[in-house]
C-alpha positions, 0 to 999 in steps of 0.5 A: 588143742582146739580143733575144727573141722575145714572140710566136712569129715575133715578135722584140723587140731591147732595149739590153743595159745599159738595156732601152730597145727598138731594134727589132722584126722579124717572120718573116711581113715579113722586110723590115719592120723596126720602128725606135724613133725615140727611138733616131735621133740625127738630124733626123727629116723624115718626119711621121705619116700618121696616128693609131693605137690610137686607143682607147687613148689616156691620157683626157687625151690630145686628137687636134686635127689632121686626120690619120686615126684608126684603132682598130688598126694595119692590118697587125697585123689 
């Protein structure tokens, strides 16, 4: 894992041989972690909560549930 920081207190991890990104971590939260669930091998239970970046969502891309939207993530305000 090879990792860089893109945003002063920002760390961003990436796979050595593919550049796929691991994780993330923040020095403002040093006890949140950001996983990539394409890197988890097992069943993943937990479901989402809600959806994000609302506004950037490809124009094909159709929200049919009833979770909430938000326009941003509320911890990067």
């Amino acid at each position: 894992m090879t990792g860089y920081e893109s945003t002063p207190g920002q760390t961003k991890y990436f796979c050595q041989h593919c550049g796929s990104p691991i994780i993330s971590k923040s020095l403002s939260n040093p006890d949140k972690v950001r996983v990539r669930l394409g890197v988890i091998e097992s069943n993943i239970n937990e479901r989402p909560a809600a959806h994000i970046f609302t506004t950037s969502k490809a124009n094909w891309e159709e929200i049919s549930d009833d979770l909430p939207q938000y326009e941003f993530y509320e911890s990067d305000r």
